[in-house]
Structures are given as structure tokens and as C-alpha cells.
C-alpha positions in Angstrom: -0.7 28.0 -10.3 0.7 27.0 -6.6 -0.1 23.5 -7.7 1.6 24.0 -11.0 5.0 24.7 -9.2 4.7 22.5 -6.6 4.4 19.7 -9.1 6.3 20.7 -12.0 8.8 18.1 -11.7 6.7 15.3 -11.3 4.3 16.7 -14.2 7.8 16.7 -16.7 8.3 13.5 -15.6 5.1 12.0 -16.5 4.9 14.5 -20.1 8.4 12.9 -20.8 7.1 9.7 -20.1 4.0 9.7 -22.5 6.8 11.1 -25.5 8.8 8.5 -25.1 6.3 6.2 -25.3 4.9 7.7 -28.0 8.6 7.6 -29.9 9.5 3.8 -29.4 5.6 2.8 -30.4 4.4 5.5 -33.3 7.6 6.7 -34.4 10.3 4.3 -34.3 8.7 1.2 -33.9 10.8 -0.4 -31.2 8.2 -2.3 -29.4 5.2 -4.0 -30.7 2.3 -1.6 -31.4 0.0 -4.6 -30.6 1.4 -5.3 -27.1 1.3 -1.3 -26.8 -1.2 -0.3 -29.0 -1.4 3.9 -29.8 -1.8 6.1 -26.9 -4.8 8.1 -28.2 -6.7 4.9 -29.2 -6.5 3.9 -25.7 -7.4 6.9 -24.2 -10.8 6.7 -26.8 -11.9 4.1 -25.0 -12.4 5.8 -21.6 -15.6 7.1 -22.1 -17.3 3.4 -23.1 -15.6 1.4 -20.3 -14.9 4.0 -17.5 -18.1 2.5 -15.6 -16.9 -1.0 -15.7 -13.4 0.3 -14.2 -15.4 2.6 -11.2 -16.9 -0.9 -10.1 -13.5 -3.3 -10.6 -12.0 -0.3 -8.7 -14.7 0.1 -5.8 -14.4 -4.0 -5.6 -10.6 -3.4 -5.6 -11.0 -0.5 -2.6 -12.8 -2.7 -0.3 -10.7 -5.3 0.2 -7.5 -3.1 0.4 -9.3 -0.6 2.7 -10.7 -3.4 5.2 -7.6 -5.3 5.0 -5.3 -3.0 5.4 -6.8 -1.0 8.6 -7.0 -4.3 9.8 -2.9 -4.6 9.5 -2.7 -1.2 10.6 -4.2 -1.3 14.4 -3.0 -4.8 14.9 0.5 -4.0 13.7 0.8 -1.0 15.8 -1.4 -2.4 19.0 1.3 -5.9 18.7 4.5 -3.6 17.9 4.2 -1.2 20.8 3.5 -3.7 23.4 6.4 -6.0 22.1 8.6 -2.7 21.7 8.0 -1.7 25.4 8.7 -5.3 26.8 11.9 -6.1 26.5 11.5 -10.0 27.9 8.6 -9.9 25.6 10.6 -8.8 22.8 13.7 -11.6 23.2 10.7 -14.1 23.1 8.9 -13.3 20.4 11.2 -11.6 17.9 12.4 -15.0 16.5 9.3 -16.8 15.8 8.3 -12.8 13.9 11.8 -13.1 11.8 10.7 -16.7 11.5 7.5 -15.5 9.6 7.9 -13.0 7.8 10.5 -15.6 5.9 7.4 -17.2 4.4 6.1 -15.3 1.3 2.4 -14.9 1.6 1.4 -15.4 -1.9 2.5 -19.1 -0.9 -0.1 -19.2 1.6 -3.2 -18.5 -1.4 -4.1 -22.2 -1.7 -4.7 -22.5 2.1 -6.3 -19.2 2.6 -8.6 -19.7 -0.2 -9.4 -23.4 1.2 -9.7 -22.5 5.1 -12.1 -18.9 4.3 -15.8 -19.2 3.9 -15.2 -16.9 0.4 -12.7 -15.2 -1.4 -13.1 -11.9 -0.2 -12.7 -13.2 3.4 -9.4 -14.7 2.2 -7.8 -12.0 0.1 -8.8 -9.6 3.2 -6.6 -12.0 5.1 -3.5 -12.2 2.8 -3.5 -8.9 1.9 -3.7 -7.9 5.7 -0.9 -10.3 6.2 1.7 -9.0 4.1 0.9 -5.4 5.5 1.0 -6.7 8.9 4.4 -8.5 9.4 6.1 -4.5 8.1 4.0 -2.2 10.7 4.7 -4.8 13.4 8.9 -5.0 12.6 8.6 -0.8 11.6 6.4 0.1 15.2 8.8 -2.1 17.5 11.9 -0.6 15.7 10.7 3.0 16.4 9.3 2.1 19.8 12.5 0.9 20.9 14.4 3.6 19.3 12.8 6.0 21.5 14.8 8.4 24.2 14.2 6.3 27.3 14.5 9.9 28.9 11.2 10.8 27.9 9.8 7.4 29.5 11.7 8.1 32.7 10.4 11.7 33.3 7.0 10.7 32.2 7.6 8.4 35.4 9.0 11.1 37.3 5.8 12.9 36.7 3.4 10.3 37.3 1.7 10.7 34.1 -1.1 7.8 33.4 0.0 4.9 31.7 -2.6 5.5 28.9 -1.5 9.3 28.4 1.8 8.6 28.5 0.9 6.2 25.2 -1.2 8.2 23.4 1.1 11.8 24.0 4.6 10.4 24.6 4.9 6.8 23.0 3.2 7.0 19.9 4.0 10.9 19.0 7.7 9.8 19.0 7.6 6.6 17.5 4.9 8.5 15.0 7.9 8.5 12.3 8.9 5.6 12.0 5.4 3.9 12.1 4.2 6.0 9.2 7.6 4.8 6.9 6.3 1.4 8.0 3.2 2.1 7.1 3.9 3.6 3.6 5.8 0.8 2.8 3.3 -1.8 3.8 0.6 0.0 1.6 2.7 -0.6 -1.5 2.9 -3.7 -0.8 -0.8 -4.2 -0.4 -1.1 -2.9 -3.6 1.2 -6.1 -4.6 -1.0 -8.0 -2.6 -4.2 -6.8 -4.0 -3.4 -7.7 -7.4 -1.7 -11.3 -6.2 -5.3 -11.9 -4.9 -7.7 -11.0 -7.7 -5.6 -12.7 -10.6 -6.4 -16.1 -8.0 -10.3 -16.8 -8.7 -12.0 -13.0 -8.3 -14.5 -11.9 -10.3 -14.2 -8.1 -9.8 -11.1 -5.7 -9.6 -8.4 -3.7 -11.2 -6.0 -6.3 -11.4 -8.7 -8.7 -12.4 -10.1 -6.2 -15.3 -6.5 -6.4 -16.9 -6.0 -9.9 -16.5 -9.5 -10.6 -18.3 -8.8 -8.5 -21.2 -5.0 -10.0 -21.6 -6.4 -13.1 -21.9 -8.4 -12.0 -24.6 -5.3 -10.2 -26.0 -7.0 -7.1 -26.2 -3.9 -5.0 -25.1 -5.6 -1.5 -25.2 -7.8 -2.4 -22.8 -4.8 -3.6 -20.5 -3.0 -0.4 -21.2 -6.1 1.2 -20.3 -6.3 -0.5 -16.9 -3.2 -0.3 -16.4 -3.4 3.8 -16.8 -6.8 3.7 -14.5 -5.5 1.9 -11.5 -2.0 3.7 -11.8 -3.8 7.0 -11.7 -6.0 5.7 -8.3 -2.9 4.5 -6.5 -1.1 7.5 -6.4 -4.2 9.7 -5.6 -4.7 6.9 -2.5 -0.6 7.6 -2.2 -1.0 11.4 -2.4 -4.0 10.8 0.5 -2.1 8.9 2.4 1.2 11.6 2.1 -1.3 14.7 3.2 -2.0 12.2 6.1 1.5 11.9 7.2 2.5 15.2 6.9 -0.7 16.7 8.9 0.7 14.0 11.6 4.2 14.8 11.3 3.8 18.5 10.9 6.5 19.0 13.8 9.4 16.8 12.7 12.1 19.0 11.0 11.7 17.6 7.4 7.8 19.5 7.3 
């Protein structure tokens, strides 16, 4: 029941959603019914393909996992030492603006030519495009913080190394997680980017597949799967960020 009314916004929303649907497909026949084939039908087919979607999504999971922890420690290691360097930061911060001007999906054919295999390079591009937001995010907060709590950590001596694991990161904690949330949408971008490029396993690649043999229920049906596993990894990731930022005012 607590769940219930937590939720019960979000759980109108999506009811609304499915009616609607349901009234410009079934009922008034606004859009194609082959391009959005009937709901029910769709959701027949859950039972016969469900296995082939748990191993397109575990293939899916790794490289977004592995690439995006890999964006994650680098992103904040980089941006907190750039942050705290102030000559660092006036020599560096052009060449960062300089590229993240350069879309990544541009850099597939290179990636996928200088990587022993495609997992290797969508690990790389996907990591990429998480990177560039943690770095700009985690310098932004780092600088933002009250150089009063640098100078009386000073004042009290306090270890370099404590002072950036309990005063640095705590109050630059914020910020780094907005960057953070942002950059694991976008990995989600990234993710399908790379397996419509060559993969042979994955969500993105399980729609693409069955588009291009114009069977649209199963698309709608992937397309239902993966949205459902994002926002469970989204609703993860949110419990994650609120344990963390449990002491900020807005928790």
C-alpha cells in the first residue's frame, strides 16, 4: 500500500498511457495498427520470447555496466584533481570544451577499426560519452565548493586523503551524482548507438533485427522490455543517490 501512494502518480501516468494508446490504435484508428500492432497481442508474446530478451539484455548490461564504471572513477578521479588545480584547470579546460564538441557516434568507424572486437569498442564509446559529463559535472561542483571548509581543514591539519574522502567529495557529492544521472541516460543512448553498428546480441539489437523483418510486435515488445529494465536500473541508481545524499535538505 506505501508503495501504492508513493507511486500513484507515476502509476496514472503510465495506465493513461496504455488507454491512449489503446484509443488512437484499436478504437480510432489514427496510427497504423501494423506499425503499432494491438497491445494484448504483444504482450502474448512474452512468454515465447522472454528468454531470448534476458540474454540480449544481460549482453546489453555488460557493456553498459563495465563501460560506464569505467566513466564513472575516471571522470571523478580527472574532475576533482582539475577542480582543485586552478593552473591545471586554465590549461586544460579548453582542449575538454574542445572535445566534448565532437559527437562520439562520429568516432564508431575508428573505434571499431582501432579495437581488437566490438565489445572492446562499444565499452570505449559508450564510456566516452559518459565520461566527458562526470568530468565537466565533478570540476563544476568541486569548484563550487566553500573554500572555507578547505581552509579550516588546513587550519586543522587534517590529511590530504581525509580531507578528500570527508570534506571534498561529501560536498561536491551533489553535483557529481546530477552529473552522473545524466551521463547514465546518455549511456543508454550510447548503448543502443553501439549495437545497431555490427553487434550480434542486445536490446537495441533485438529491435533492430525484428524491424528489419517488419515484425512490429516484436519491436513494440522490445521496446516495452528494455523500457521496463531502464527505469528499474534508473530506480537503482535514484535509491543510490538518495542513501548518499540522505543529508542534503531535498531528502
Amino acid at each position: 500500500m506505501n508503495f501504492l501512494k508513493r507511486n500513484y502518480g507515476v502509476i496514472l501516468v503510465g495506465v493513461g498511457l496504455v488507454i491512449l494508446y489503446i484509443l488512437l490504435t484499436q478504437t480510432f484508428n489514427v496510427i497504423s495498427d501494423f506499425l503499432f500492432p494491438n497491445i494484448g497481442d504483444v504482450i502474448k508474446l512474452l512468454p515465447e520470447y522472454i528468454g531470448k530478451m534476458m540474454g540480449n539484455l544481460w549482453a546489453s548490461l555488460q557493456l553498459l555496466v563495465i563501460a560506464f564504471a569505467i566513466a564513472l572513477v575516471l571522470g571523478v578521479a580527472l574532475g576533482t584533481l582539475i577542480g582543485l588545480k586552478s593552473g591545471l584547470r586554465r590549461t586544460i579546460s579548453p582542449w575538454i570544451t574542445a572535445a566534448t564538441a565532437v559527437p562520439v557516434p562520429l568516432l564508431s568507424p575508428y573505434a571499431l577499426n582501432i579495437f581488437p572486437s566490438f565489445k572492446a569498442a562499444s565499452i570505449f564509446l559508450i564510456a566516452l560519452a559518459a565520461f566527458w559529463v562526470i568530468l565537466a559535472t565533478t570540476i563544476g561542483a568541486v569548484v563550487s565548493i566553500d573554500k572555507r571548509y578547505l581552509e579550516n581543514a588546513d587550519t586543522l591539519e587534517i590529511p590530504k586523503m581525509q580531507k578528500l574522502f570527508k570534506i571534498i567529495l561529501p560536498a561536491a557529492s551533489p553535483g557529481i551524482f546530477a552529473g552522473a544521472e545524466v551521463a547514465l541516460t546518455l549511456s543508454f543512448m550510447m548503448l543502443a548507438v553501439a549495437e545497431t553498428s555490427g553487434a550480434k546480441a542486445g536490446l537495441a539489437f533485438f529491435v533492430i533485427h525484428y524491424a528489419d523483418l517488419a515484425r512490429y510486435d516484436l519491436v513494440l515488445l522490445g521496446f516495452l522490455f528494455t523500457a521496463f529494465w531502464l527505469v528499474i536500473i534508473m530506480i537503482i541508481f535514484g535509491r543510490i543517490k538518495k542513501r548518499s545524499l540522505n543529508w542534503t535538505i531535498n531528502n
